[in-house]
C-alpha positions as CSV (number, residue, x, y, z in Angstrom):
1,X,98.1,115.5,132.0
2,X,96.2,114.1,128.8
3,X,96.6,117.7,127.5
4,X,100.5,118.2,128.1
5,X,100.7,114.1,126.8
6,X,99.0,115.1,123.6
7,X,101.6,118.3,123.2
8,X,104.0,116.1,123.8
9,X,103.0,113.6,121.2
10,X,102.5,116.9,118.6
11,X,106.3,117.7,119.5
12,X,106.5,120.4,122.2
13,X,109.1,120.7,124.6
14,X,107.6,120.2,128.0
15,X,109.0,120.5,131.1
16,X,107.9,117.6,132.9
17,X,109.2,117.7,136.0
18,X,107.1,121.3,136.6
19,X,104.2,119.5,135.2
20,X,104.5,116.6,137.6
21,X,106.1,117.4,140.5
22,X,107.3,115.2,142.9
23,X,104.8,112.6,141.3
24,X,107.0,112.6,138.2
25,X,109.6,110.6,140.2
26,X,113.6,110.3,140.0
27,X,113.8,108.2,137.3
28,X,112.2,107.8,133.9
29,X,110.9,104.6,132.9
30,X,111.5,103.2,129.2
31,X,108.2,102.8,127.0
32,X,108.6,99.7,124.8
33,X,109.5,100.5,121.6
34,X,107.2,98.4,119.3
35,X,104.4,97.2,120.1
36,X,103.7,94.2,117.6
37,X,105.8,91.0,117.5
38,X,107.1,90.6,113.9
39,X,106.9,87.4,111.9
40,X,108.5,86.9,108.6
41,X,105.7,85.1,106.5
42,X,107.8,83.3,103.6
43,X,110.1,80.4,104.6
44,X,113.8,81.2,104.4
45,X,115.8,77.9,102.7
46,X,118.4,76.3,104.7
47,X,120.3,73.3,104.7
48,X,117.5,71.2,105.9
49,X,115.4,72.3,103.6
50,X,117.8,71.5,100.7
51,X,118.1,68.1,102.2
52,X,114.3,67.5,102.3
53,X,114.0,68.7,98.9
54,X,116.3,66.0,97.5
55,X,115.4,63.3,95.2
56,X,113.5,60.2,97.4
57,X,116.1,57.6,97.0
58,X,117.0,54.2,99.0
59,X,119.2,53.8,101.3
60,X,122.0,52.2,98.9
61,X,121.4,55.0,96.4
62,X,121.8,57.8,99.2
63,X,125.0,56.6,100.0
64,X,126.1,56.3,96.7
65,X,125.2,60.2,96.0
66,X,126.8,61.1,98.9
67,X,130.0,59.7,98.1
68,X,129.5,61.0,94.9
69,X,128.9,64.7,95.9
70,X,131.7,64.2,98.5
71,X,134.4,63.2,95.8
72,X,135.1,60.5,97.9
73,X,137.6,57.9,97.2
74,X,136.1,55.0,98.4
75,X,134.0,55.0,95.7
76,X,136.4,53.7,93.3
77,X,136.7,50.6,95.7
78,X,132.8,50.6,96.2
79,X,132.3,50.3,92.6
80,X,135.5,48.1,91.7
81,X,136.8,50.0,89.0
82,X,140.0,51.8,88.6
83,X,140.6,55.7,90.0
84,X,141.7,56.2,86.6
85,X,137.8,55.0,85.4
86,X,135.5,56.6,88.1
87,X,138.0,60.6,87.6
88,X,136.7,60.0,83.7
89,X,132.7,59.8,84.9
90,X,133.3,61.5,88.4
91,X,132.6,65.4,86.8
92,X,129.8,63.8,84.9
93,X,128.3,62.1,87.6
94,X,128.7,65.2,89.9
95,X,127.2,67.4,87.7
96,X,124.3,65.2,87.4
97,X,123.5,64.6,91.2
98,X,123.8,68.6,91.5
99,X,121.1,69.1,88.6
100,X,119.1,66.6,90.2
101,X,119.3,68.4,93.7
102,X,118.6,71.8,91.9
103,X,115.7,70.5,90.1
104,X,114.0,68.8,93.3
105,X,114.3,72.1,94.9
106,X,112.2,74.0,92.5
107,X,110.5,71.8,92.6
108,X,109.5,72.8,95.6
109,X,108.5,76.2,94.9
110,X,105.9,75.1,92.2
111,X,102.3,75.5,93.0
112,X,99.5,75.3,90.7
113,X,95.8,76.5,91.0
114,X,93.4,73.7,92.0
115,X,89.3,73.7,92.3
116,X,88.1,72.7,95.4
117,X,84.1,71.6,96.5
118,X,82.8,74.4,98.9
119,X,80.0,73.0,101.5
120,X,78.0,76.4,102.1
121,X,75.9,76.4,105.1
122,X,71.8,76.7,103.9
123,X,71.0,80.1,104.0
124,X,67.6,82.2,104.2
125,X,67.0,84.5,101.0
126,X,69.8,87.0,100.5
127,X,68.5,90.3,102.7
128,X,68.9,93.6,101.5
129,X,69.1,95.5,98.6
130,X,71.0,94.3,95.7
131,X,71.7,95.7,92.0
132,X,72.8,93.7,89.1
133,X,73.8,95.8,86.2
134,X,73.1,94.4,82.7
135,X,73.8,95.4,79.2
136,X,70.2,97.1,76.9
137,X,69.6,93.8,75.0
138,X,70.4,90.7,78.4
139,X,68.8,89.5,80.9
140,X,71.6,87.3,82.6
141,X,70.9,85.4,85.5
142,X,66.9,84.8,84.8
143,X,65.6,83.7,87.7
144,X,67.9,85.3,90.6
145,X,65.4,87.2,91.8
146,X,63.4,84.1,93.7
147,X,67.0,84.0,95.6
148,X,67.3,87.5,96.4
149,X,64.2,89.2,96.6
150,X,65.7,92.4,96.9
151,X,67.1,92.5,92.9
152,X,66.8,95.4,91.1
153,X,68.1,95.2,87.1
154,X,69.7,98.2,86.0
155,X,69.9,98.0,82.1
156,X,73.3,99.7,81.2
157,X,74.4,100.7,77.9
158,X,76.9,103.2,79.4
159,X,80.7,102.0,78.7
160,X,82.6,105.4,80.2
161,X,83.4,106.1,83.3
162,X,81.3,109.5,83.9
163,X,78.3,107.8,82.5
164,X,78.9,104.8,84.7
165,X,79.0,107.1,87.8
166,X,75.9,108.7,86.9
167,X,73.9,105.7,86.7
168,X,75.0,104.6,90.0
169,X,74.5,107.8,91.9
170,X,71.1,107.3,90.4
171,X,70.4,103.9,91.0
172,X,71.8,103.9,94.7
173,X,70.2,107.2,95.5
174,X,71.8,107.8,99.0
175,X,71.4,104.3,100.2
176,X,74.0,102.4,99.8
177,X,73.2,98.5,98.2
178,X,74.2,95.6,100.4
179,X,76.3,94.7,97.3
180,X,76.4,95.3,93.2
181,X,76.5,92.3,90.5
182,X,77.9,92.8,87.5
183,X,77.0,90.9,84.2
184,X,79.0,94.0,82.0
185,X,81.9,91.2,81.5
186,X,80.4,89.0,79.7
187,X,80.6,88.5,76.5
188,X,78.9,90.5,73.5
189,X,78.3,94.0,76.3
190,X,79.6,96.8,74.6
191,X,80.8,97.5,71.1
192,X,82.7,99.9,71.4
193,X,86.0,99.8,69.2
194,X,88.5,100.6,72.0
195,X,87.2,98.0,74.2
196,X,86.4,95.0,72.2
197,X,88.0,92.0,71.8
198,X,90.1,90.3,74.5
199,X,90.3,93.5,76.8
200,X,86.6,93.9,76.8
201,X,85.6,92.3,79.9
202,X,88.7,93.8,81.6
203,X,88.0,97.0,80.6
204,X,84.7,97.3,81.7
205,X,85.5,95.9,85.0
206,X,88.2,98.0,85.2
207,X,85.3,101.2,85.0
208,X,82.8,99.4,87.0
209,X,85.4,99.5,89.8
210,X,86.4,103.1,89.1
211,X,82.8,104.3,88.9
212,X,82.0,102.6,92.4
213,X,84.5,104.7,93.8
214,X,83.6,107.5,92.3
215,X,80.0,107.5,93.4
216,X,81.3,107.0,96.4
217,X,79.6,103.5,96.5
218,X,81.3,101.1,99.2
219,X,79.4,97.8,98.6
220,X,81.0,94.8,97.2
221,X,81.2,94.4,93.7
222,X,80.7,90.6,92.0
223,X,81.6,89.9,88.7
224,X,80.0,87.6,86.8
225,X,82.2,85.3,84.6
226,X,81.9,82.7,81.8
227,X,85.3,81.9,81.8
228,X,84.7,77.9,81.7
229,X,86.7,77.2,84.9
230,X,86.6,74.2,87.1
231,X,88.3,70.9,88.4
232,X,90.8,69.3,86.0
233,X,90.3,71.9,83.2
234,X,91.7,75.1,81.7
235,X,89.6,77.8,81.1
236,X,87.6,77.9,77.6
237,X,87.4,81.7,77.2
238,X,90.8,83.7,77.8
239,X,89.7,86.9,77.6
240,X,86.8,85.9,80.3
241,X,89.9,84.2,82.4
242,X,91.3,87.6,82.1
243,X,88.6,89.1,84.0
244,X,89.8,86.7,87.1
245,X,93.4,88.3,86.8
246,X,92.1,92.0,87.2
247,X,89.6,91.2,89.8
248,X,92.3,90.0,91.9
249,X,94.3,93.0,91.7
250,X,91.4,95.1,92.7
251,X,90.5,92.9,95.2
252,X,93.9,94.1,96.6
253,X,93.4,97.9,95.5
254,X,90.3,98.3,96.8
255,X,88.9,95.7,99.4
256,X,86.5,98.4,100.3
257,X,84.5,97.8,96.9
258,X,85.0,94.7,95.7
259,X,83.7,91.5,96.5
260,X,84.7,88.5,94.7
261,X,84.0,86.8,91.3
262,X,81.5,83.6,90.2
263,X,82.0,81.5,87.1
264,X,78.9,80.5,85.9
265,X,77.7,78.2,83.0
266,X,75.7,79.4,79.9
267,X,72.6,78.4,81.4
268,X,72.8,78.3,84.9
269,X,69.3,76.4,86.2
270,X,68.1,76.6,89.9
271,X,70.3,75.5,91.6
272,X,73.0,76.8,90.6
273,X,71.3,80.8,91.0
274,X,70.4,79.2,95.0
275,X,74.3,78.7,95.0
276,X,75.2,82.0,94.1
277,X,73.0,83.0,96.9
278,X,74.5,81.6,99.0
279,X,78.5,82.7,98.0
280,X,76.6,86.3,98.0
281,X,75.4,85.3,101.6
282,X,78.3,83.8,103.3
283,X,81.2,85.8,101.7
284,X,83.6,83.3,102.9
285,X,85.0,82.5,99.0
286,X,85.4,85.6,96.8
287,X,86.7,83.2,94.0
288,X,84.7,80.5,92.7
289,X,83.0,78.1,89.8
290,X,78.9,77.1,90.3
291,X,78.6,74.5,88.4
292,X,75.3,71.8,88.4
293,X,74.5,73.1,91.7
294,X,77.9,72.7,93.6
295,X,80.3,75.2,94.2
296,X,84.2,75.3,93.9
297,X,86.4,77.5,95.6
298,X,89.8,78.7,93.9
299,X,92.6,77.2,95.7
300,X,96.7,77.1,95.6
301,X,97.8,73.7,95.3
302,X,102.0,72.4,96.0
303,X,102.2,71.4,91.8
304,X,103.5,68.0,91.5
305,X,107.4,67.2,90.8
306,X,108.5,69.1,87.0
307,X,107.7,66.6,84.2
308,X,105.4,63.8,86.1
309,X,102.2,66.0,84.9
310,X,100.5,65.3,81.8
311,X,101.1,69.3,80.7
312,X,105.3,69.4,81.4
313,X,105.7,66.0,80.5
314,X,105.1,66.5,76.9
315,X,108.3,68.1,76.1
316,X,109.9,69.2,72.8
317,X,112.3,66.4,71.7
318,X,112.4,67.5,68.3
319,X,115.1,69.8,66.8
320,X,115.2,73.2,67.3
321,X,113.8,75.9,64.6
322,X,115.9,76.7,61.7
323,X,114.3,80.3,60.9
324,X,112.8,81.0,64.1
325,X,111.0,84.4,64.3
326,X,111.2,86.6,67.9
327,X,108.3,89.0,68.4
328,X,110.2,91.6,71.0
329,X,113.4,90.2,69.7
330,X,115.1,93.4,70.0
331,X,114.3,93.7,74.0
332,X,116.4,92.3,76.8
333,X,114.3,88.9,77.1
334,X,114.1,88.7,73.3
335,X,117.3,88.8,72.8
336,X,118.1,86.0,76.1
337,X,115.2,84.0,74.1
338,X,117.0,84.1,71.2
339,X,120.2,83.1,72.5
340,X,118.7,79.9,73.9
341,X,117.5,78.6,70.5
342,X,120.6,79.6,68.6
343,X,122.5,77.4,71.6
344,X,120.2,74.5,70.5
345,X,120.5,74.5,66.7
346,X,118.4,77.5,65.5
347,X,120.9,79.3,62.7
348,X,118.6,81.9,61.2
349,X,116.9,84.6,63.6
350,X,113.4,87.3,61.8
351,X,113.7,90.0,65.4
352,X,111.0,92.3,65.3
353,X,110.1,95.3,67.6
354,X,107.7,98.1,66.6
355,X,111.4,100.1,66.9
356,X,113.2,97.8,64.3
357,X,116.5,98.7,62.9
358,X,116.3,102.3,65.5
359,X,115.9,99.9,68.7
360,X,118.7,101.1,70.6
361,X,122.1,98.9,70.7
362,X,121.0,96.8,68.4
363,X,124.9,96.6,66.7
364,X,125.7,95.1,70.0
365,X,122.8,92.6,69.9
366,X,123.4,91.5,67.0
367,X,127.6,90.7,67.3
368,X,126.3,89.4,70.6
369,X,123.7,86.4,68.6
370,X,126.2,86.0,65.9
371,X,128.9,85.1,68.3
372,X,126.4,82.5,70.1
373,X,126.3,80.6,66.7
374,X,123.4,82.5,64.4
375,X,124.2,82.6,60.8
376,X,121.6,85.1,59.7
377,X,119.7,87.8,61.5
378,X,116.9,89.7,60.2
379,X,115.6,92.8,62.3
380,X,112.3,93.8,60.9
381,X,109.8,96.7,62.4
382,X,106.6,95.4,63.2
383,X,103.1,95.9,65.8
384,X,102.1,92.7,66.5
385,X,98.9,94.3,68.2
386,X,98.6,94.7,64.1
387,X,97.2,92.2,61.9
388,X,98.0,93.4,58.6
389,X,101.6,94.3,59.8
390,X,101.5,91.1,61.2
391,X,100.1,89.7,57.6
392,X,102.8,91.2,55.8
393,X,105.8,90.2,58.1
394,X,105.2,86.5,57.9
395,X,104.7,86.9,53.6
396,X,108.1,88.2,54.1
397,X,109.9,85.9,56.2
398,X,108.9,82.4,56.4
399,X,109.4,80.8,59.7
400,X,109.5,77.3,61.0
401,X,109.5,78.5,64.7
402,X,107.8,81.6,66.5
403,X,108.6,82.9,70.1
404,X,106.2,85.5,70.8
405,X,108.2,88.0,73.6
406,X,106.6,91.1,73.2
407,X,104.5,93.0,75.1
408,X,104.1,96.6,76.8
409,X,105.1,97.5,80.3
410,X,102.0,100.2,81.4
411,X,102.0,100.1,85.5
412,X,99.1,102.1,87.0
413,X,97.3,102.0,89.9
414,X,93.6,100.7,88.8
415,X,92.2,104.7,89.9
416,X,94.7,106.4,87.6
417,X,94.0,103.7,84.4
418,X,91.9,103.9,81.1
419,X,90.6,101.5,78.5
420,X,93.3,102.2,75.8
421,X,95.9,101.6,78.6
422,X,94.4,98.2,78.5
423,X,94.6,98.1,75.1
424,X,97.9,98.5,74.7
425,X,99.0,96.1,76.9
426,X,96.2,93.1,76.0
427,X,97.3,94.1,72.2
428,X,100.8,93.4,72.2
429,X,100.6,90.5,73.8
430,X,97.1,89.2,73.6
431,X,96.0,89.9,70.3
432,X,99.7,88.9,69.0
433,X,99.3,85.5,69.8
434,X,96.0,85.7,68.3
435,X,97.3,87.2,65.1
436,X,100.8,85.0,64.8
437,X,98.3,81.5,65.3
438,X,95.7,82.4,63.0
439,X,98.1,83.7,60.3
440,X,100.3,80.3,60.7
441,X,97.5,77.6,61.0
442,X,98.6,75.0,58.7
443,X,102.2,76.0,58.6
444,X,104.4,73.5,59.7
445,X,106.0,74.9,63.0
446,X,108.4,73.5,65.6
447,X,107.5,75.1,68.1
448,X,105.1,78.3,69.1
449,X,106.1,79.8,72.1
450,X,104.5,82.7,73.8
């Protein structure tokens, strides 16, 4: 029977009622046809969510808005003025409680990342055998070894992925590590001109993680960071806070080699190598900050209401850029970007694109800002991954505004990527924000937006 199921299941026609006889019965019986419950994971919104997303008002107030968005005529009487007065304010008012209703509701939808202490049990020395790969001329992490008696250094100078492979097929020599740490992202590994710069960390990651799979290594890879996270503070080092947003990707890619990521300090003493340890021990945060000893796991937080933050409530009063200059101003988001200014005051518009004048429909893009109000539009060809074509733009046009849209769209699965890939990408919009704030310091902008 487990021989004519397993036909069966491969597609052949069997005739069953041969096979079982009079056991096989009159009727057949129905198998269920799914075997897993299903449960939608984000929340759909509905009418009671809208409601609870409303501004908190009083009682008096409530009523008042609801008359309001009701159009309701006793609100004339309610206010004692004349039906005349209240249809002169009534759209106003209307429109206001709706923007006020819209805005409480995104609200809603805002999170924000948070740091939050980690109590790690006490743990034994880490067991087993563990390799931290270095660059020729560091020796990160002085010290770990008390912790984990089973570290073993591996000085690498190698930056490509076939030389990477090697080494680990070498170092791991049939047995597999109970895990890898990697100091290769930390700043001042590597040289090479590809790589350097913002992408560096992300591009040797990026191989690490390649490598692992291709020496057919399976244990879990930590990345060592000095990124400056931690409670109530953006990170000091953006191209080490890029690291971070790879390493969650490929925690996603490949949960089969990767294991998390560990902000440290410069000089990490003691106790903060016993807390690393201990994250390497327990696995139960694969995102976190050691700082004097304690540990902080990486957490998604409900962001407080738009605007009652110290960040979103210092908002742009001022007026809007006269020259305003649009890196990517050619694209569909350039062009939506520029549209926005030129609706709040901005007459002249500097577009640039590494396409220029050849980016395609650019005749209708430009009727299309000259009909929203600009008075001059200059499209200029330009790499803003550049900096002497970046030099010579801004000698050309002087600007009292810059919104820096570009970038490069390169989508690959982490396997199939390479370092200039990175470099594309990181330099268009990386290294063009560098370029546009070192070349402007001391100019008197209105606004910098990237």
């Amino acid at each position: 029977l487990r021989a004519m199921a397993r036909f069966h299941v491969d597609g052949a026609d069997i005739d069953w009622p041969a096979v079982l006889g009079d056991a096989g019965g009159d009727e057949p019986v129905d198998l269920p046809t799914y075997a897993f419950r299903r449960t939608d994971f984000w929340p759909t919104v509905t009418a009671r969510t809208v409601e609870s997303a409303r501004p908190s008002v009083s009682d008096g107030d409530a009523s008042f808005w609801s008359m309001v968005e009701e159009g309701s005529h006793d609100l004339a009487a309610t206010l004692g003025v004349p039906e005349e007065a209240l249809e002169a304010v009534l759209p106003a008012l209307t429109e206001l409680r709706r923007e006020q209703v819209t805005r409480a509701e995104v609200d809603g939808w805002r999170y924000g990342v948070g740091w939050e202490p980690v109590a790690l049990p006490a743990s034994t020395p880490l067991d087993g055998r563990w390799l931290l790969l270095q660059g020729p001329d560091a020796f990160p992490l002085a010290g770990l070894d008390r912790f984990i008696p089973g570290l073993e250094r591996i000085t690498c100078d190698a930056r490509d992925r076939k030389s990477l492979t090697d080494l680990l097929e070498t170092a791991v020599d049939g047995t597999a590590p109970a895990g890898v740490l990697s100091c290769l992202s930390l700043p001042g590994f590597g040289d090479e001109p590809v790589v350097s710069g913002p992408d560096a960390g992300v591009a040797h990651t990026m191989t690490l993680v390649q490598a692992l799979g291709d020496a057919g290594v399976a244990a879990p890879l930590w990345v060592v960071t000095r990124a400056g996270f931690g409670p109530g503070r953006a990170p000091d080092d953006p191209a080490q806070a890029a690291v971070w947003g790879f390493g969650r990707v490929a925690a996603l890619e490949h949960p089969d080699r990767w294991g998390g990521l560990v902000d440290l300090t410069t000089t990490p003493n003691d106790a903060d190598l016993a807390s690393v340890a201990s994250v390497l021990a327990h696995r139960s945060e694969d995102q976190v900050v050691v700082s004097g000893g304690q540990v902080f796991g990486r957490r998604l937080r409900p962001a407080p209401p738009y605007g009652t933050d110290p960040v979103s409530s210092q908002s742009h009063d001022g007026p809007a850029p006269r020259r305003l200059l649009v890196t990517g101003g050619t694209g569909v988001l350039g062009v939506r970007v520029a549209e926005w200014f030129v609706a709040r005051g901005t007459e002249e518009l500097v577009l640039t694109s590494r396409s220029g004048a050849d980016a395609p429909g650019l005749a209708e893009t430009v009727l299309r800002l000259r009909a929203a109000g600009a008075q001059r539009i200059d499209v200029v060809a330009c790499d803003v991954a550049d900096r002497s074509q970046v030099a010579a733009l801004l000698d050309a046009h002087r600007v009292d505004g810059i919104a820096h849209v570009a970038g490069v769209l390169d989508m690959e699965a982490i396997d199939a990527m390479t370092p200039a890939h990175v470099g594309r990408v990181v330099g268009a919009k990386a290294w063009g924000a560098v370029y546009l704030d070192e070349l402007t310091c001391g100019w008197d902008l209105s606004a910098f937006v990237v």
